[in-house]
SEMI-693016 format. One record per residue (C-alpha): residue in one letter; y, z, x. Coordinates in steps of 0.2 Angstrom, whole numbers, padded with zeros to 4 digits, always signed. Layout:
BEGIN
AYZX ...
***
This chain:
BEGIN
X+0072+0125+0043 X+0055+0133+0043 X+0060+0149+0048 X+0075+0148+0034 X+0063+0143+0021 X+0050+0157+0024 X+0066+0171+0025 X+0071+0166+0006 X+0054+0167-0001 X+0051+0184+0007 X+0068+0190+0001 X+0064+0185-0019 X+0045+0197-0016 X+0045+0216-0021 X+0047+0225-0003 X+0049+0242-0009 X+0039+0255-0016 X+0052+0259-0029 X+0047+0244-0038 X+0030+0250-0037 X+0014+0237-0043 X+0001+0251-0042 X-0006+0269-0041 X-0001+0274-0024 X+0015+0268-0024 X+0021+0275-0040 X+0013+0293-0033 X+0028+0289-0019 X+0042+0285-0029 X+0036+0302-0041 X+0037+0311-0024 X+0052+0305-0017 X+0063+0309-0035 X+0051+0325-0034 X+0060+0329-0018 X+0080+0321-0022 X+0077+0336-0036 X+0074+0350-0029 X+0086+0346-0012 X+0100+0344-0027 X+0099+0363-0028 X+0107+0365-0011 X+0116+0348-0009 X+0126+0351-0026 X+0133+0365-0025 X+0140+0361-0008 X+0146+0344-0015 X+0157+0354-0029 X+0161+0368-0020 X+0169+0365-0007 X+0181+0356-0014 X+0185+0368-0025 X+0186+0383-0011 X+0198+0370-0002 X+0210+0370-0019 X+0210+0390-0024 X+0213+0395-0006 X+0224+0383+0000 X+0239+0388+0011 X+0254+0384+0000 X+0248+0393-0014 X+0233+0405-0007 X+0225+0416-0021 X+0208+0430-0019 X+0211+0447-0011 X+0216+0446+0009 X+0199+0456+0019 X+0199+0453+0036 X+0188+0467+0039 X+0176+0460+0028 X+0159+0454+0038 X+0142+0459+0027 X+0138+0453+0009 X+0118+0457+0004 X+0120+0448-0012 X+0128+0432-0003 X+0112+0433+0012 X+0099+0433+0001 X+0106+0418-0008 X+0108+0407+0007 X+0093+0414+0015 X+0082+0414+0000 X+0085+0397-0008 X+0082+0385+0007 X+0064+0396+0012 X+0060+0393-0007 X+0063+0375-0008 X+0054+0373+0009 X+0040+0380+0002 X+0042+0368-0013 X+0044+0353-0002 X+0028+0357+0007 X+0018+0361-0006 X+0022+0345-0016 X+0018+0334+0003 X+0003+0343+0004 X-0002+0337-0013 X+0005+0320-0011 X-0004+0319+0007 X-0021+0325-0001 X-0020+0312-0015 X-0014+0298-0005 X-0029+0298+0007 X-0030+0280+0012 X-0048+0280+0014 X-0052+0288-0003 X-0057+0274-0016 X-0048+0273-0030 X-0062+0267-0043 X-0079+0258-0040 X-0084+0244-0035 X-0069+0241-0026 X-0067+0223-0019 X-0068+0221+0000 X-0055+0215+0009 X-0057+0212+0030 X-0039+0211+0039 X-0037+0206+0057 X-0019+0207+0063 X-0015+0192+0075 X-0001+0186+0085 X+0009+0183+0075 X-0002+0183+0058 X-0014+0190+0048 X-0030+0183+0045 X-0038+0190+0028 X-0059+0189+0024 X-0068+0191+0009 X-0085+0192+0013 X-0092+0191-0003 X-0083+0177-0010 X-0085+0165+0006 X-0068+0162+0010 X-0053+0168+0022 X-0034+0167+0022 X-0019+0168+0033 X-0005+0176+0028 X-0010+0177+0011 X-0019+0194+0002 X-0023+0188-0015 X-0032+0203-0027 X-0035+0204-0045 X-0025+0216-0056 X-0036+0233-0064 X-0046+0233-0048 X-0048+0244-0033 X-0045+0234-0015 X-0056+0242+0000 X-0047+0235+0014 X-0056+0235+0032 X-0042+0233+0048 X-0042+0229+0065 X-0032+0219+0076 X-0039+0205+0090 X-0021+0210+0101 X-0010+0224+0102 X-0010+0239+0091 X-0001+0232+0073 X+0003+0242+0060 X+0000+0233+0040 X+0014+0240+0024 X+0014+0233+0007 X+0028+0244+0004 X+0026+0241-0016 X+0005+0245-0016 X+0001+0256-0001 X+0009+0266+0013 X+0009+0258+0029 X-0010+0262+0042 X-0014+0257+0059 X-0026+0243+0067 X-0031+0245+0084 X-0042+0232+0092 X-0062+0238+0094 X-0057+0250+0081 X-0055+0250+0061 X-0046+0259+0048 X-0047+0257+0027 X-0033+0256+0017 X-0037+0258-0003 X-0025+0254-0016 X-0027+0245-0031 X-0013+0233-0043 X-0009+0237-0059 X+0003+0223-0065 X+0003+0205-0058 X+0018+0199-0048 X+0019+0196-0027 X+0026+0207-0013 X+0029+0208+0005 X+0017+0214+0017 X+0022+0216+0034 X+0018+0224+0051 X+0029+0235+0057 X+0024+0238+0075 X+0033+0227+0086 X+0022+0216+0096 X+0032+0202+0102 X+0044+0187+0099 X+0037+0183+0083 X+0036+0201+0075 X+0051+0198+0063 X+0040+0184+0055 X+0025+0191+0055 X+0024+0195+0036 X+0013+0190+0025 X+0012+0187+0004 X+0001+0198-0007 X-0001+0190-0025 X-0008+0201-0038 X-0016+0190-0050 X-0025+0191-0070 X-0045+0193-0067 X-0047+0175-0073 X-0036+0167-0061 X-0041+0176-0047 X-0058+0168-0050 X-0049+0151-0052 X-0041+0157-0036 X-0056+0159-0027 X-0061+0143-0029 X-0048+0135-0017 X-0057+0137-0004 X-0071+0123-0004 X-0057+0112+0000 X-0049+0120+0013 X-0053+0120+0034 X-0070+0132+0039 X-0063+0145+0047 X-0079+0144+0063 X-0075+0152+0079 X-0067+0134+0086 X-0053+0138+0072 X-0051+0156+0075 X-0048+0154+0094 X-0035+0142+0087 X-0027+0156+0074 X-0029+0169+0090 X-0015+0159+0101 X+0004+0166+0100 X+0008+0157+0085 X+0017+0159+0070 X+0014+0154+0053 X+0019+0136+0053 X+0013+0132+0072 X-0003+0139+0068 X-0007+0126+0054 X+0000+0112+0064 X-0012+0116+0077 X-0026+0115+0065 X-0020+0100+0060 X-0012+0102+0042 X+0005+0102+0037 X+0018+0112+0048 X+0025+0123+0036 X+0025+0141+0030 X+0010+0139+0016 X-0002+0151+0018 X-0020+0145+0025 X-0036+0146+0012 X-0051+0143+0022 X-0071+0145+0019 X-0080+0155+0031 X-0092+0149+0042 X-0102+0164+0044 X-0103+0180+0035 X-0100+0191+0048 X-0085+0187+0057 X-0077+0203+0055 X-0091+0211+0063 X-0090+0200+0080 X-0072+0201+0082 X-0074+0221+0083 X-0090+0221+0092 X-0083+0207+0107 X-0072+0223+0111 X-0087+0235+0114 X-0100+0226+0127 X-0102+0212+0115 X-0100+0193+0121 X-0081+0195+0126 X-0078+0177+0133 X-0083+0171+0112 X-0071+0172+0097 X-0055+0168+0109 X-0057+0182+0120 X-0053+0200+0122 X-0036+0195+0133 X-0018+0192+0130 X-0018+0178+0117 X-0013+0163+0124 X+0003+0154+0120 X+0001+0143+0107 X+0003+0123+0110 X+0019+0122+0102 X+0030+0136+0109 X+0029+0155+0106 X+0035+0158+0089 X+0055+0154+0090 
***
C-alpha cells in the first residue's frame, strides 16, 4: 500500500524538462526544438519524398527517361554531402553554446541559497546549513532565487535529476560536485537518481517543492518540531532503507512523508565527506556497505 501510494504522488509531479520550472531547463527544451528544426531539413524531404519517387516510378505505369548508364551527378553530391556537414556544424555549435551556458557550477545570481545533498540507500538526506534544519526526501526552495547545491553520497556512486530544473550530475562518496539552478514559478517536481544502486533504486525519488518567498520562510519553520538529525539518527537514515522504513525506524509514522528535521550540528556535511579521507571512519555510520535496515531491504 506504501509503495502504491508513493507511485501516484510521483506520477501527478512535473518529471520532464519540457514542462520546464526554471532557467536551465527551459535552455534544454529551446535546444532540443533548436535541434528537431534543423534535423527537419534532412528528415522531411525523405519523409515526402520517397513516397512520391515510389508513385512516379512505379512498375505499372513507369515514367522519367530509362539511363542505365547513368552513374555521376555533381549537382546531386554536393547536396547530399553538403547539407548533413552543414547542419553538423549547426548541431555542434548550438551544444557547444548550450554546453557553455549550462555549466552546473556556474551560479546563476547572487546570494544563492545553499543546499547540501547526501544520496543514501535508498534516499536523499537534504541540509541547509544556514537555516538549522535537514530533510529527507524533500528539497524545498523559494521561487526568484538561485539554489547552490553541494553533492555527495555516503554509499555508491548516485547520480541526482530534477529533470524539470536541472540536468542530471554525479555524487561520488569523499567527493563533491555543485549543481545550480534556480525556480522561476511555484509548483513540485520529481527528483530522482538515476544510477542504479540496488533493490530500492526505483523508489529512491525524491519531491522538490518550489515555493512563494513567504512560504518558504513559513516552511522553514517546521523544523523546531521535527526529530534532530545527530549522528545516532544519521546512522539510522544510512541503513538500506527506503522512505517509509527509514521513518519507522526513527520512530514516526511508516509512511512515505517526507522527514523535516533540525540539525544537530552545523557541519555535518563536512564529516560525512571527511570520514572518507583519514577522518574518524568508524563515526557517522561508517564508510562500509550500509547495513540492511531493521525492517527488510526496501521491497
Amino acid at each position: 500500500m506504501i509503495a502504491t501510494d508513493a507511485a501516484l504522488a510521483s506520477g501527478a509531479l512535473q518529471q520532464s524538462f519540457l514542462q520546464p520550472m526554471g532557467p536551465v531547463a527551459q535552455e534544454q527544451a529551446t535546444h532540443l526544438m533548436r535541434v528537431v528544426g534543423i534535423t527537419m531539413i534532412v528528415i522531411l524531404p525523405v519523409l515526402v519524398g520517397v513516397p512520391l519517387i515510389l508513385w512516379r516510378y512505379r512498375y505499372a505505369k513507369p515514367r522519367g527517361a530509362y539511363a542505365p548508364e547513368w552513374e555521376f551527378s555533381g549537382k546531386l553530391e554536393y547536396a547530399l554531402w553538403g547539407v548533413p556537414v552543414l547542419i553538423v556544424i549547426v548541431l555542434a555549435s548550438w551544444l557547444w553554446y548550450s554546453t557553455q551556458k549550462l555549466d552546473p557550477y556556474q551560479p546563476l545570481g547572487p546570494d544563492p541559497l545553499q543546499v547540501q545533498a547526501i544520496g543514501l540507500d535508498w534516499k536523499w538526506v537534504f541540509i541547509y546549513p544556514a537555516e538549522g534544519i535537514a530533510t529527507v526526501d524533500e528539497l524545498v526552495v523559494p521561487v526568484g532565487r538561485p539554489v547552490e547545491l553541494t553533492l555527495t553520497t555516503d554509499t555508491v556512486m548516485q547520480s541526482l535529476l530534477i529533470a524539470p530544473l536541472t540536468g542530471q550530475i554525479y555524487a561520488m562518496p569523499g567527493m563533491t560536485t555543485k549543481l545550480n539552478f534556480a525556480a522561476t514559478r511555484t509548483g513540485e517536481a520529481e527528483g530522482e537518481n538515476t544510477q542504479f544502486n540496488g533493490d530500492g533504486f526505483g523508489r529512491q525519488k525524491f519531491t522538490l517543492r518550489a515555493l512563494d518567498p513567504v512560504d518558504y520562510i513559513v516552511w522553514t519553520a517546521r523544523g523546531d518540531n521535527g526529530p534532530t538529525l545527530d549522528e545516532a539518527t544519521y546512522a539510522t537514515l544510512r541503513r538500506r532503507t527506503v522512505l517509509a522504513e527509514a521513518r519507522g525506524d526513527l520512530g514516526l509514522e511508516k509512511n512515505a512523508q517526507p522527514i523535516v528535521m533540525t540539525l544537530g550540528q552545523a557541519d555535518i556535511f563536512q564529516q560525512i565527506v571527511a570520514k572518507y579521507h583519514g577522518g574518524e571512519a568508524e563515526r557517522w555510520g561508517g564508510i562500509g556497505l550500509p547495513q540492511t535496515g531493521a525492517t527488510g531491504a526496501g521491497k
